[in-house]
C-alpha positions as CSV (number, residue, x, y, z in Angstrom):
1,X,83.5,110.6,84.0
2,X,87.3,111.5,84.2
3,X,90.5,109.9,83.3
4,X,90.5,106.5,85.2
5,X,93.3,106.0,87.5
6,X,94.0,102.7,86.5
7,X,93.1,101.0,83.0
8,X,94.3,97.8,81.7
9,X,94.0,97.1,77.6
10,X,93.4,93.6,76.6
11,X,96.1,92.4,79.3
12,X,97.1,88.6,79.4
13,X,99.5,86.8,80.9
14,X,100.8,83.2,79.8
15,X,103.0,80.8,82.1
16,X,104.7,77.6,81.0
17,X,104.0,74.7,82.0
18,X,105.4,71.3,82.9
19,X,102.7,68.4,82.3
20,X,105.5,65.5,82.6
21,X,108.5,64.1,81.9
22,X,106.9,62.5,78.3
23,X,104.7,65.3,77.6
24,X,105.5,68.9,76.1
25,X,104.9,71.6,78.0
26,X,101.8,73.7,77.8
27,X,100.7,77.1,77.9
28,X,98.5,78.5,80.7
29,X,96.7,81.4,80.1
30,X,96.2,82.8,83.7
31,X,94.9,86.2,82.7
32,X,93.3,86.1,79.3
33,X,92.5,89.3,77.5
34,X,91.5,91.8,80.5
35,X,89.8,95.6,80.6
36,X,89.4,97.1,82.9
37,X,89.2,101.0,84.2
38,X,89.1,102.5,88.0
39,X,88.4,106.0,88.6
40,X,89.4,108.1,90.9
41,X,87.4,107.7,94.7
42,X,86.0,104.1,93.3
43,X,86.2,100.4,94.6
44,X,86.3,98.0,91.8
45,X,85.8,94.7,93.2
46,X,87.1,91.5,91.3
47,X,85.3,88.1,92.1
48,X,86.0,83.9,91.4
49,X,86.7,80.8,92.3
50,X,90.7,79.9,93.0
51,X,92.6,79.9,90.3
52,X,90.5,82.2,87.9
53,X,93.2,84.4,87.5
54,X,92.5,87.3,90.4
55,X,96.2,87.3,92.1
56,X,97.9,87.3,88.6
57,X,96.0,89.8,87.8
58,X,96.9,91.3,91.1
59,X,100.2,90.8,90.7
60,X,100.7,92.5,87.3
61,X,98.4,96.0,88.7
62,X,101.2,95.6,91.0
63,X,104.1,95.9,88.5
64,X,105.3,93.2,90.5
65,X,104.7,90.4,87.2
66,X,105.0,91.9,83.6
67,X,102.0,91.1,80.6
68,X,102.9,88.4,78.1
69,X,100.6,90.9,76.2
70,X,98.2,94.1,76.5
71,X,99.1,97.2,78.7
72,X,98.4,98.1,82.0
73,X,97.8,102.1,82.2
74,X,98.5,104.2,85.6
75,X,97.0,107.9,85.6
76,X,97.5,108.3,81.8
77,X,100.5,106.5,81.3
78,X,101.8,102.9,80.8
79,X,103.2,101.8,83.7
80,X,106.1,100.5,81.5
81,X,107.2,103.7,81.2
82,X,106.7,104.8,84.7
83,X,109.9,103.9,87.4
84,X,109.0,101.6,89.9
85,X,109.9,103.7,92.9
86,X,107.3,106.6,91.4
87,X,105.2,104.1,90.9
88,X,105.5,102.4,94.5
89,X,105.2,105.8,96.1
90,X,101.2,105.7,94.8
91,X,100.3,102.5,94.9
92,X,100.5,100.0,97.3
93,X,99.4,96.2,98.6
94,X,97.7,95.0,101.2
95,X,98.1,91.4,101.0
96,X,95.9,88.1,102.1
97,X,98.4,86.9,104.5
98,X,99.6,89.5,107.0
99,X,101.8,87.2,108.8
100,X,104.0,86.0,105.8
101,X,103.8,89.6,104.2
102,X,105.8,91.2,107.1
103,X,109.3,91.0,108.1
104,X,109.1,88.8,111.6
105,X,112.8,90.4,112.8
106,X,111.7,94.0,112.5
107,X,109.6,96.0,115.6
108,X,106.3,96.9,114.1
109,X,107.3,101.0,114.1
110,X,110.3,99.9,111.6
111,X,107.5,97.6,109.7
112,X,105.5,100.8,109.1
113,X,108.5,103.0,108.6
114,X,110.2,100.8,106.0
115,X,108.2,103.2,102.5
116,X,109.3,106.4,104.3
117,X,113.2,105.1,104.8
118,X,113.1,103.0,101.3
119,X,111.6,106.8,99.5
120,X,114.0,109.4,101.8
121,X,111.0,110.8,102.9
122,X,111.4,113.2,105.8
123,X,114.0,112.6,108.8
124,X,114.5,109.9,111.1
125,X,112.1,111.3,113.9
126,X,109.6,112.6,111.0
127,X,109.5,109.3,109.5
128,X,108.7,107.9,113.4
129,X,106.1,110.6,114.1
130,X,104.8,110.0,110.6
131,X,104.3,105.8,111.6
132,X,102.8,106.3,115.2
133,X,100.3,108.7,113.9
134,X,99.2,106.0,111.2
135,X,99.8,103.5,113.5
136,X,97.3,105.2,115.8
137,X,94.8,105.9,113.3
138,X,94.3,102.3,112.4
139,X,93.9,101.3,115.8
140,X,97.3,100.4,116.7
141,X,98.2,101.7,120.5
142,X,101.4,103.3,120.9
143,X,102.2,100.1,123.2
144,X,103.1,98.0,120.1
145,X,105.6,100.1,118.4
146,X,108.1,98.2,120.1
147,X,106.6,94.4,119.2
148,X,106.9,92.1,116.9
149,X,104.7,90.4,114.1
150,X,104.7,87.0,116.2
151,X,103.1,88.9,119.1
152,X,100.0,89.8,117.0
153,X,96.6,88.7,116.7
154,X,95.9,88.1,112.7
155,X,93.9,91.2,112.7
156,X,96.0,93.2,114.5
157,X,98.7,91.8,111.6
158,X,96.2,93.0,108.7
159,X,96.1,96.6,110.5
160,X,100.1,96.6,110.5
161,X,99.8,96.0,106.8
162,X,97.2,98.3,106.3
163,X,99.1,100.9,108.1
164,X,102.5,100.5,106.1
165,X,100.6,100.7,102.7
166,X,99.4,104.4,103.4
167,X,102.2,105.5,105.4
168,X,103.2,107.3,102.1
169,X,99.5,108.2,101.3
170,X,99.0,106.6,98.3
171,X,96.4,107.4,95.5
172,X,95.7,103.5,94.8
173,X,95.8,100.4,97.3
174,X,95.7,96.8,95.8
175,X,93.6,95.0,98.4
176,X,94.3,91.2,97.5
177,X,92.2,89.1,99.6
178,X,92.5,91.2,102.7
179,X,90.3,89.9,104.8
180,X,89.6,86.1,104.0
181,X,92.6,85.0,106.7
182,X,90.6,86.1,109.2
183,X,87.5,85.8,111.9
184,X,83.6,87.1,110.8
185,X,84.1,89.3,113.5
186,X,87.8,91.1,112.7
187,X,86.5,90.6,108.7
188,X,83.8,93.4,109.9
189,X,86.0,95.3,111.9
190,X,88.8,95.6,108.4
191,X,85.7,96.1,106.3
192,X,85.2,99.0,108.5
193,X,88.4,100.2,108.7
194,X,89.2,99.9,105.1
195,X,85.8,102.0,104.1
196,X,86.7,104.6,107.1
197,X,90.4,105.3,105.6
198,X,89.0,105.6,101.8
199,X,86.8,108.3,102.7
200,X,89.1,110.0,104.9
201,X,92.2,110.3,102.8
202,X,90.5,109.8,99.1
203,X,91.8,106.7,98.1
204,X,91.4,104.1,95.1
205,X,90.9,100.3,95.8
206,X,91.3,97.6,93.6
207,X,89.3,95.0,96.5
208,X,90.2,90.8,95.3
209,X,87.9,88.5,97.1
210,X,86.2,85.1,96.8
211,X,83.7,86.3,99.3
212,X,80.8,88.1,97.8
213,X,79.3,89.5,100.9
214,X,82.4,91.0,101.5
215,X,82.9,92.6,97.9
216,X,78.8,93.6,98.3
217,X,79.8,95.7,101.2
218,X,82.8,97.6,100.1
219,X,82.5,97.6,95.9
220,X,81.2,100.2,93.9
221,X,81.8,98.1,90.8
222,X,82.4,94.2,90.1
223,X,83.9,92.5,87.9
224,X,83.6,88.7,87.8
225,X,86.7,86.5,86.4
226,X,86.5,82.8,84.9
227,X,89.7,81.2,83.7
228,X,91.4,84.6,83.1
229,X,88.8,86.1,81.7
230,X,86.2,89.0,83.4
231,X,82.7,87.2,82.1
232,X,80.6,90.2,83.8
233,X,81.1,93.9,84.8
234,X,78.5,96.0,86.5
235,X,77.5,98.5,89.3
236,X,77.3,96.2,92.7
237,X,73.6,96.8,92.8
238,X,73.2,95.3,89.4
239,X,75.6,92.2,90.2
240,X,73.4,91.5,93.1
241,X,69.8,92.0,92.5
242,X,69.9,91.1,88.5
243,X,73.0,89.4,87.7
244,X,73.3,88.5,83.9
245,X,76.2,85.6,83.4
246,X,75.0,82.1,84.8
247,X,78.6,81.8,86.8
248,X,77.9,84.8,88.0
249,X,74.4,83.5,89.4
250,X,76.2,80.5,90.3
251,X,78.3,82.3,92.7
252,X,75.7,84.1,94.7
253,X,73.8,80.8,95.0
254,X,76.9,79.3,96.5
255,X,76.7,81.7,99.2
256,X,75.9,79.5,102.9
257,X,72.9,80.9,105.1
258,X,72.9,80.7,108.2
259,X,69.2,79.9,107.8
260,X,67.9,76.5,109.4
261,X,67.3,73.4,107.8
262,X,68.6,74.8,103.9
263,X,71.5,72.9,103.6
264,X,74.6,73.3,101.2
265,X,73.5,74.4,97.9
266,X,73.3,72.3,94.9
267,X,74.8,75.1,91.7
268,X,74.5,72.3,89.3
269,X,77.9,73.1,88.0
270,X,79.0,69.5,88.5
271,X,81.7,68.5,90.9
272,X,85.3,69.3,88.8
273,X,86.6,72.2,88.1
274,X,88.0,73.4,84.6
275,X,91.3,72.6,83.6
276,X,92.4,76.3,82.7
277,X,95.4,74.2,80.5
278,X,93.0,72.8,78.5
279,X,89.9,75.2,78.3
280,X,86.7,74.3,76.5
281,X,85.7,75.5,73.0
282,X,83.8,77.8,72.4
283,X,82.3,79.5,75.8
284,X,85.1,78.2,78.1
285,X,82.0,77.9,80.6
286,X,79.3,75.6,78.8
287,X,80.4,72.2,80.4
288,X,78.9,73.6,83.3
289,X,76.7,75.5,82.4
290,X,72.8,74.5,83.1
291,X,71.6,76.9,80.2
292,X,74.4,75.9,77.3
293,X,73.4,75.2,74.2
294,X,74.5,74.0,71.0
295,X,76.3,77.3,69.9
296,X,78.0,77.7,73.1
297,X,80.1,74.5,71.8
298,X,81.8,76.8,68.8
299,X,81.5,80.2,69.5
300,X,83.2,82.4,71.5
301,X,80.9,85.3,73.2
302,X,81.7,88.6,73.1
303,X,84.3,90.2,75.4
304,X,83.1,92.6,78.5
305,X,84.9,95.8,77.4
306,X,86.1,98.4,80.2
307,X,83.5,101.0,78.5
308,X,80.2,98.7,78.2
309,X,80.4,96.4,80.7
310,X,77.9,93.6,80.9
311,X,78.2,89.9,80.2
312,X,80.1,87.8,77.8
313,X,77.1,85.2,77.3
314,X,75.6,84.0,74.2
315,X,72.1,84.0,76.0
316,X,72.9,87.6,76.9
317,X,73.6,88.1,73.0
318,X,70.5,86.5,71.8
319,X,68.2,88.6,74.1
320,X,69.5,91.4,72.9
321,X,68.8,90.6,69.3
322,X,65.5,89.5,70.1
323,X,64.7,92.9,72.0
């Protein structure tokens, strides 16, 4: 396969963190030892619960937060050697909420027109043509050119977003919870969209979701995080039909069905949630785990790597051996 447009080497991130006025402050490792690689024309979708580390990690593919540690590598180079207008000209966001992510004083044509001004690119009536044409082509009448965010339906919001991030035709768009703001009905309709635009101007995305049948429609790739870490990397197909990591099952269990008469579904993960400042020995995961045992008290499984994929499980491990 070729060079992959984005890679990230064993990237972590660490934040400091107040526990008290008596207590010393403690380290929390919100992105823990990351790989990861995106080629060119591919979705890699990244999957969790809140707070397993997907927007940090978000943040630093962004170059908007810098590594405590590790690299993150854009077309072949680090991006801390890359400026960050070069950098912004090729990749862009699309963030979760489009209300708070656009400018509420500015006319939706200067919203999608702010790249080309901030990059010089073309005149003042290019850079107009340049935003109505995108504008149109993600379903935006001519009609609102002249409104304002507040005067927007949330998915008519999302498309204003979507249309300023590839105003500039980027190679790469960070898709960070896009669609979880919004109706079933407009989430289909941005799926669509989303899918229609990759194919028709070759882009990248990096698609961050807690919504698995969302990530099952649009990923080519998923990788699934747990308190920083990614404990399983596959093809889509694999993810879904054989999945290999028991969070990972967890997670498509915990899907609802709109199926009469089955209820909420029991994961048997227990009721709290890890405390990512204090994570367990061992397989951070074993206190909930329904298959732990003993060893998964002490040892530490083996990374996923960018290259293998897989799952970082000691069960995994041991039926390997015994193959």
């Amino acid at each position: 396969m070729s060079q992959p447009i984005l890679e990230t080497v064993d990237l972590h991130r660490r934040f400091t963190v107040s526990q008290g006025v008596f207590k010393p402050k403690a380290t929390l490792n919100a992105v823990n030892g990351v790989d990861l690689r995106v080629h060119r024309g591919e979705t890699l979708g990244i999957v969790g619960e809140s707070g397993c580390g997907k927007s940090t990690l978000a943040q630093m593919l962004l170059n908007l937060l810098p590594p405590s540690e590790g690299a993150v590598i854009f077309d072949g180079k680090p991006m801390a050697q890359t400026s960050r207008a070069a950098f912004a000209r090729r990749v862009q966001p699309v963030f979760q909420d489009p209300f708070s992510s656009l400018n509420p004083r500015k006319t939706i044509l200067d919203i999608v027109s702010v790249p080309l001004r901030v990059h010089g690119l073309g005149s003042r009536a290019e850079q107009e043509r340049t935003a109505r044409a995108m504008m149109d082509r993600v379903g935006l009448p001519a009609r609102f050119a002249d409104r304002y965010p507040k005067e927007l339906s949330g998915g008519q919001r999302q498309r204003v977003a979507i249309a300023r991030a590839l105003v500039m035709r980027p190679d790469l768009v960070i898709c960070d919870e896009p669609t979880s703001a919004l109706d079933a009905s407009v989430q289909s309709q941005i799926l669509n969209l989303l899918m229609e635009l990759k194919a028709e101007f070759n882009l990248t995305y990096v698609f961050i979701s807690h919504n698995l049948s969302v990530v099952e429609h649009i990923a080519d790739r998923v990788a699934v995080m747990y308190l920083g870490r990614v404990i399983e990397m596959n093809t889509t197909d694999r993810i879904f039909d054989a999945p290999q990591h028991p969070y990972t099952r967890a997670l498509l269990d915990s899907v609802l069905t709109v199926a009469p008469g089955q209820g909420v579904p029991d994961l048997a993960l227990g009721a709290g949630f890890p405390d990512p400042l204090h994570p367990a020995p061992g397989c951070t995961f074993h206190p909930r785990c329904p298959l732990a045992f003993e060893a998964c008290r002490t040892r530490v499984p083996a990374p996923v790597t960018a290259t293998t994929g897989g799952a970082s499980c000691l069960l995994t491990e041991t039926e390997t051996a015994h193959a």
